[in-house]
DRENLUMDO-839742 format. One record per residue (C-alpha): residue in one letter; x, y, z. Coordinates in nm, 3 decimals, decimal comma. Each point is the difference from the previous one (the first is absolute). Example, Ala and Ser with C-alpha at 12.3 -4.5 7.8 and 13.67 -1.06 7.14 Angstrom:
BEGIN
{rec a; {1,230; -0,450; 0,780}};
{rec s; {0,137; 0,344; -0,066}};
This chain:
BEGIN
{rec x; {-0,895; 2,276; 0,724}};
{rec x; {0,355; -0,002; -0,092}};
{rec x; {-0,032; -0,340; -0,117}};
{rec x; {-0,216; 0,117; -0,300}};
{rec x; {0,199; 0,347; -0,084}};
{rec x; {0,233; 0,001; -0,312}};
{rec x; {0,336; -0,036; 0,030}};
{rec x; {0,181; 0,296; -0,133}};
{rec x; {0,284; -0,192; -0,093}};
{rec x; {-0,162; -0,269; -0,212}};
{rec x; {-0,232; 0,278; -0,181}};
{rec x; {0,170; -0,065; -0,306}};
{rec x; {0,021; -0,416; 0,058}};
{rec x; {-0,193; -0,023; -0,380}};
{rec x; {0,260; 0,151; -0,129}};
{rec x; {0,307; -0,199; 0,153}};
{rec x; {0,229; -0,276; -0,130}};
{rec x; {-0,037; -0,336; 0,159}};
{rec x; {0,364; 0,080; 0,256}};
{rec x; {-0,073; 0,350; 0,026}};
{rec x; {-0,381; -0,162; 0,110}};
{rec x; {0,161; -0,260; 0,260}};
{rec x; {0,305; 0,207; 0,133}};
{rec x; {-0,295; 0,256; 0,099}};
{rec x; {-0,252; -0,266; 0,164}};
{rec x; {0,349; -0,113; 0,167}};
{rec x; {-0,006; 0,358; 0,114}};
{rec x; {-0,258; -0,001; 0,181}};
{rec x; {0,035; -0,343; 0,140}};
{rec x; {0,290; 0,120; 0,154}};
{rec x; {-0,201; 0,233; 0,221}};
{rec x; {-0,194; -0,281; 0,172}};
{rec x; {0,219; -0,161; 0,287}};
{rec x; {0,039; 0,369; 0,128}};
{rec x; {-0,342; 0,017; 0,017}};
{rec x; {-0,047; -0,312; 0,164}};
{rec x; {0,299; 0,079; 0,281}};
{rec x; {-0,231; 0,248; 0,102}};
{rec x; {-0,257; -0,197; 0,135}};
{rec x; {0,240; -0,255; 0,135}};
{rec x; {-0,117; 0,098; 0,357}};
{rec x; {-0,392; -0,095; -0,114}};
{rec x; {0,119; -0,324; -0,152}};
{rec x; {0,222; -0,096; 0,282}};
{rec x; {-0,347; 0,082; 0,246}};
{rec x; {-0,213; -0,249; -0,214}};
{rec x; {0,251; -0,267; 0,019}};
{rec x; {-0,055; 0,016; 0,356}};
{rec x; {-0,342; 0,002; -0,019}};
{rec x; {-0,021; -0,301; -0,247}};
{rec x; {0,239; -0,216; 0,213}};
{rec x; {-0,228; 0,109; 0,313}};
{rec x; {-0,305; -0,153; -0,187}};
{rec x; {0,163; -0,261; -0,168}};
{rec x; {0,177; -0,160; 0,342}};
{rec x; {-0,329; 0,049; 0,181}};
{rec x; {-0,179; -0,240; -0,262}};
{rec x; {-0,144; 0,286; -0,239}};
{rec x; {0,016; -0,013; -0,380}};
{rec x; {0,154; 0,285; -0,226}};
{rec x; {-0,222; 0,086; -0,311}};
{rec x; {0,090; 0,213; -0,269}};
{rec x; {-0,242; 0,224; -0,202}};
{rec x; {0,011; 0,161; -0,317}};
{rec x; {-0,148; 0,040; -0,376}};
{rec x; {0,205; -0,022; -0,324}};
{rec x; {0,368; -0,004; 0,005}};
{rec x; {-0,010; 0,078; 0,441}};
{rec x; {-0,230; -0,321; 0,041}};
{rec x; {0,227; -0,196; -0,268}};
{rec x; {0,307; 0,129; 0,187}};
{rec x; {-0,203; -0,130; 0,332}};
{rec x; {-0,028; -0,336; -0,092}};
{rec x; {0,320; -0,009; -0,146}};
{rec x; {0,198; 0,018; 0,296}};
{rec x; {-0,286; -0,242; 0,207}};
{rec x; {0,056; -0,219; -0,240}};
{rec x; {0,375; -0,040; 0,049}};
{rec x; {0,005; -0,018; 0,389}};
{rec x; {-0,102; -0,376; 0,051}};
{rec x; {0,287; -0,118; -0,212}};
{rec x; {0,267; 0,317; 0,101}};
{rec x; {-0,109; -0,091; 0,406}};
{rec x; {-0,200; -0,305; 0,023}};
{rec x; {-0,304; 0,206; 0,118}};
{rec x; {-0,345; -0,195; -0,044}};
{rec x; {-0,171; 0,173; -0,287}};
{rec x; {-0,288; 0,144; 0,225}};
{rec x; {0,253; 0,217; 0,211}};
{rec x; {0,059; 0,266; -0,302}};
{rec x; {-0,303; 0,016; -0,292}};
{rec x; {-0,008; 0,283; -0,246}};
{rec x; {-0,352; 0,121; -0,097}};
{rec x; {-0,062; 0,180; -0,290}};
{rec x; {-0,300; 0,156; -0,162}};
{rec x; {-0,179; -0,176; -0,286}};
{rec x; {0,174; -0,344; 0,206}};
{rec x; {0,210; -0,292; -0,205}};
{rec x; {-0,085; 0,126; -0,341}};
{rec x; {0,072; 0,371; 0,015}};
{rec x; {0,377; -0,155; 0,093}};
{rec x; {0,019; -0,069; -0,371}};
{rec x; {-0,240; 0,195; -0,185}};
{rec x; {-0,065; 0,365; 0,076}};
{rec x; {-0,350; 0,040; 0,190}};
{rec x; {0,014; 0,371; 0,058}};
{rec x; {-0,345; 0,077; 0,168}};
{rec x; {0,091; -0,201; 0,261}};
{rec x; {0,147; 0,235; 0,139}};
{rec x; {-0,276; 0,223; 0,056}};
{rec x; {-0,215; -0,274; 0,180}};
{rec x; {-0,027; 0,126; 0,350}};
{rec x; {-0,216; -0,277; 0,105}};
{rec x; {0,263; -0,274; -0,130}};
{rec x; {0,260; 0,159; 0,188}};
{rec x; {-0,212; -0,070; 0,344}};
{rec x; {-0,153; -0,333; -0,090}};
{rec x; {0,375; -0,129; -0,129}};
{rec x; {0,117; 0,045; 0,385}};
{rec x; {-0,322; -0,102; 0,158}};
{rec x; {0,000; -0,358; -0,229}};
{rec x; {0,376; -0,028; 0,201}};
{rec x; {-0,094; 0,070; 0,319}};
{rec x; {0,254; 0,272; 0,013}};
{rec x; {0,002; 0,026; 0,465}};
{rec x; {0,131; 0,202; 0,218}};
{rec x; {0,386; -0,209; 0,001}};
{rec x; {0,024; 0,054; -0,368}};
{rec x; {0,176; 0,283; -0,151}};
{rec x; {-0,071; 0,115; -0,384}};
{rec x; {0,243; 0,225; -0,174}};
{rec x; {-0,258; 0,160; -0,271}};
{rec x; {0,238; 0,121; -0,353}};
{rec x; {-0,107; 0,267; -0,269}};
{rec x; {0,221; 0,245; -0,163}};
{rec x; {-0,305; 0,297; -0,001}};
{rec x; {-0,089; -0,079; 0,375}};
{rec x; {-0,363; 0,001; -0,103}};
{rec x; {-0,092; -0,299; -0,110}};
{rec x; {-0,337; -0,072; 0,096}};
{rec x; {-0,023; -0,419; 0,029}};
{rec x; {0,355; 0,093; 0,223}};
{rec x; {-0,142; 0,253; 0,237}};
{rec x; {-0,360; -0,216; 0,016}};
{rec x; {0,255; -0,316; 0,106}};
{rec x; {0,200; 0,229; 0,248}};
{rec x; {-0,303; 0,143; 0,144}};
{rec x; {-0,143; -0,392; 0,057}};
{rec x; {0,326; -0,086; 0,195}};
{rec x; {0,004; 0,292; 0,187}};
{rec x; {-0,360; -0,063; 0,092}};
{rec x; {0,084; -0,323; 0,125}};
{rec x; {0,343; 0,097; 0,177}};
{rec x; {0,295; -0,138; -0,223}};
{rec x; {0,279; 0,228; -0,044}};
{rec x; {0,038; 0,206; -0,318}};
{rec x; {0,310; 0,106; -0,198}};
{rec x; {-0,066; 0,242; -0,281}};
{rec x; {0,231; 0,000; -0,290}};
{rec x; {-0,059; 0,267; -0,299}};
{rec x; {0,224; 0,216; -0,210}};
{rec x; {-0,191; 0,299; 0,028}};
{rec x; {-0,026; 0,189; 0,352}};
{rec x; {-0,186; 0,122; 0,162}};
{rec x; {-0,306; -0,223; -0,113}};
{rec x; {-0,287; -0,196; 0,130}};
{rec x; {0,149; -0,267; 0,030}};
{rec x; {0,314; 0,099; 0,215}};
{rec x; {-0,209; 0,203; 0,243}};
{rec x; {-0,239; -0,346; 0,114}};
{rec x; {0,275; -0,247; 0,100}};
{rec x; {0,175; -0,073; 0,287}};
{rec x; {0,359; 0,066; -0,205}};
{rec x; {0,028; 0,250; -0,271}};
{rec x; {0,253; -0,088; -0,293}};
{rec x; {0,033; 0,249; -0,214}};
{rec x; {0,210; 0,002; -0,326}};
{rec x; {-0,035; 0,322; -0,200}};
{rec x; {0,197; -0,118; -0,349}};
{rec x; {-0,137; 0,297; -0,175}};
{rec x; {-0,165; -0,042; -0,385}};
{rec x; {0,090; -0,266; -0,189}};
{rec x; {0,129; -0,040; -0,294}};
{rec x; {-0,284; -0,072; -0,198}};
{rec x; {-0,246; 0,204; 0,176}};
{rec x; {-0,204; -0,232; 0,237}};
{rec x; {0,150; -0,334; -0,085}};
{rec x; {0,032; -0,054; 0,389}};
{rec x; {0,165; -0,316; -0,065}};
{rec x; {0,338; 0,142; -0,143}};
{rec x; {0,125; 0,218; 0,322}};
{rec x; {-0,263; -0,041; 0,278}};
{rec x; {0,027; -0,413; -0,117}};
{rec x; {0,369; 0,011; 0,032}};
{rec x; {-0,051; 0,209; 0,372}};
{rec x; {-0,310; -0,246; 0,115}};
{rec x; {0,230; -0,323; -0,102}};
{rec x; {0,294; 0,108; 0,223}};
{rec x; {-0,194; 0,068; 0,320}};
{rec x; {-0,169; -0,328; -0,040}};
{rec x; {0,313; -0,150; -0,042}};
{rec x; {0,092; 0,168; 0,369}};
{rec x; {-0,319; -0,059; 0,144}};
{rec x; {-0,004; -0,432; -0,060}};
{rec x; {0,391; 0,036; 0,032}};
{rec x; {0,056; 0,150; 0,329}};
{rec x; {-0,316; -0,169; 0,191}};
{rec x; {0,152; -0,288; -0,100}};
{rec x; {0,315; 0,027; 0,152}};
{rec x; {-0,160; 0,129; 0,263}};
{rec x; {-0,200; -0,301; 0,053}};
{rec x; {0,292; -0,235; 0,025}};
{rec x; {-0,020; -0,114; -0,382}};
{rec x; {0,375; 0,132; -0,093}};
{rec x; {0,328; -0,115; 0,172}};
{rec x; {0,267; 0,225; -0,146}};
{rec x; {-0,098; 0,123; -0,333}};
{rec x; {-0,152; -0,345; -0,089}};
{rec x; {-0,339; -0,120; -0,049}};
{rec x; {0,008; -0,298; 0,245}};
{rec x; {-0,381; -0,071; -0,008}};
{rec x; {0,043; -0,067; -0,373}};
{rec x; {-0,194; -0,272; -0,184}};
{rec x; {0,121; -0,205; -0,231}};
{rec x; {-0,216; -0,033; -0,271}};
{rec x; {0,252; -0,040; -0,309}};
{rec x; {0,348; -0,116; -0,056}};
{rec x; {0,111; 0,332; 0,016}};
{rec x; {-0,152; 0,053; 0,361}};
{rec x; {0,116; -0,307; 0,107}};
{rec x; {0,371; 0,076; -0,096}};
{rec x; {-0,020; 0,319; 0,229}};
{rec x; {-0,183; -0,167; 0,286}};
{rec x; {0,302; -0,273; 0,002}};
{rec x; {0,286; 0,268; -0,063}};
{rec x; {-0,205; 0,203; 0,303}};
{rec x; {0,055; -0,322; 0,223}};
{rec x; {0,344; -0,072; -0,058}};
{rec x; {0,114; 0,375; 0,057}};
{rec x; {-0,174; 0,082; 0,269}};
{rec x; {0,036; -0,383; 0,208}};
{rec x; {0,340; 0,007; -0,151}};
{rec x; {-0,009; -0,307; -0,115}};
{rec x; {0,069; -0,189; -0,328}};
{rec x; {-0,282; 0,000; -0,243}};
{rec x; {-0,039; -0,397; 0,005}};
{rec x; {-0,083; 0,028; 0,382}};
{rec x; {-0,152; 0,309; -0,058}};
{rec x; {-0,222; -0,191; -0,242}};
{rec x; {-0,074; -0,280; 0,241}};
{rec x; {-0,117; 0,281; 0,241}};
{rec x; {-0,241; 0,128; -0,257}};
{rec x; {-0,131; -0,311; -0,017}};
{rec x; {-0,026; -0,114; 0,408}};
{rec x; {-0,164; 0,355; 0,018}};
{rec x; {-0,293; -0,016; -0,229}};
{rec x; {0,208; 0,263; -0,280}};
{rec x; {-0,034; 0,252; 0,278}};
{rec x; {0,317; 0,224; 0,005}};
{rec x; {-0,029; 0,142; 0,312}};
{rec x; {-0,023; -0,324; 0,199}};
{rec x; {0,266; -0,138; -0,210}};
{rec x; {0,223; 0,235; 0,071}};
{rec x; {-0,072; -0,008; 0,401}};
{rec x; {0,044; -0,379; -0,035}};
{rec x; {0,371; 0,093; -0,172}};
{rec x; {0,094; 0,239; 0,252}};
{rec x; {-0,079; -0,138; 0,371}};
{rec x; {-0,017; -0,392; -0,134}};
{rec x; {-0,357; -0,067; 0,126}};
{rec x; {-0,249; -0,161; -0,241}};
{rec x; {-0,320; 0,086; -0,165}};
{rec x; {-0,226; 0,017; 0,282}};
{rec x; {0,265; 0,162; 0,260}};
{rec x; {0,047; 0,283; -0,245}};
{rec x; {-0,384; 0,068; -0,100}};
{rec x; {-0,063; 0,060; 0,339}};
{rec x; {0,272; 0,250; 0,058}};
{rec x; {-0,156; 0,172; -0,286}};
{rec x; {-0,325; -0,024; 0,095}};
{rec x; {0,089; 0,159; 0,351}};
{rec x; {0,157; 0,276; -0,138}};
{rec x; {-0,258; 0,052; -0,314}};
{rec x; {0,215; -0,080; -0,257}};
{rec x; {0,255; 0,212; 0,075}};
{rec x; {0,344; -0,157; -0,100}};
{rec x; {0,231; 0,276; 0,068}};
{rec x; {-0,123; -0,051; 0,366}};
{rec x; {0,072; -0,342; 0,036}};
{rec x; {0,366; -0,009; -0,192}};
């Protein structure tokens, strides 16, 4: 697997300064977005996908081991508060569960039988898609939890950084990001980490959007959860109702903190209830209604 060959240009890494040590790893790094634009046609196929399941009801799981299940849960993690999804719509699964998040449980990756009773215990069905992560592409708890979904019809979405590999030939979309050997041979969380991270930034990105949670380039399903979030949910109101941020405040307010409404209320001069229903017909999607 490339993933686990030396790098011939960090065979003498011992032996480096600590620059001449980070100018190479830098290097190397800079070799990774190419990679990724090369699958940008497999990524932009599982966003459709996703935002298939996700408008039809279905939940989006992501599954990995060591740094591709950390990376997993990572980015569930931040879409409730990015776009106001309920926490149940995206859940990262990783093997050896909450603990192996802090503490390295390394056999757990080998556990087949986790790998199928993790999906089972969350009644992964046929509207749910899971997008199953591992830099080899042969991770056993990963393929046992892509073969359980398949088994029960959800749609699959393979991500791995070596290809071909198991993995990528038993999904329903094949991502594959070949970022060569690392730079410390096999430490797949320095360059296939890096890759993984930026797809999974497109993947929750782009479905998203595409599911109505972005107006322009902001995050109007936002939630407001600290002073910080609640200064962007106000500036959000008053730009895009055009309207001063003391009535753009009141709006807030009227609308339960929710930007979206607020900003309906601002723009066509209806109230609460008037402008939750235009969102509700058209699922949330604001650019339709302004």
């Amino acid at each position: 697997m490339l993933t686990e060959k030396p790098n011939s240009n960090t065979l003498h890494l011992h032996q480096m300064s600590a620059l001449e040590i980070v100018h190479t790893m830098n290097s190397e790094d800079a070799t990774i977005a190419k990679s990724v634009q090369q699958a940008l046609p497999e990524i932009a196929s599982a966003v459709g996908l996703i935002a298939r399941r996700l408008s039809d009801g279905g939940r989006l799981f992501y599954v990995g081991a060591g740094t591709s299940g950390r990376l997993g849960v990572l980015d569930a993690s931040e879409c409730p508060p990015t776009f106001g999804t309920l926490p149940e719509m995206v859940q990262g699964i990783m093997a050896g569960g909450e603990m192996a998040m802090t503490d390295a449980v390394e056999g757990a990756e080998d556990d087949h039988c986790a790998g199928e009773d993790t999906m089972r215990n969350k009644k992964v069905a046929h509207r749910d898609v899971v997008v199953a992560i591992a830099a080899s592409g042969t991770t056993p708890f990963v393929l046992a939890a892509v073969e359980y979904a398949r088994r029960q019809g959800a749609a699959t979405v393979g991500l791995a950084c070596n290809s071909p590999s198991p993995l990528l030939e038993n999904v329903d979309v094949s991502i594959g990001v070949p970022v060569g050997p690392e730079v410390l041979a096999g430490s797949t969380r320095l360059k296939a980490g890096t890759a993984q991270k930026m797809v999974l930034n497109m993947l929750s990105t782009a479905t998203m959007v595409r599911l109505g949670k972005v107006y322009q380039n902001r995050m109007v399903d936002v939630q407001s959860t600290n002073k910080k979030l609640e200064r962007r949910a106000l500036e959000m109101v008053s730009e895009l109702g055009e309207v001063s941020k003391e009535i753009a405040a009141d709006l807030l307010q009227e609308s339960g903190n929710h930007v979206k409404t607020a900003v309906v209320m601002a723009k066509l001069g209806i109230n609460s209830d008037g402008a939750k229903k235009l969102l509700e017909a058209e699922n949330g999607h604001l650019g339709r209604i302004l």
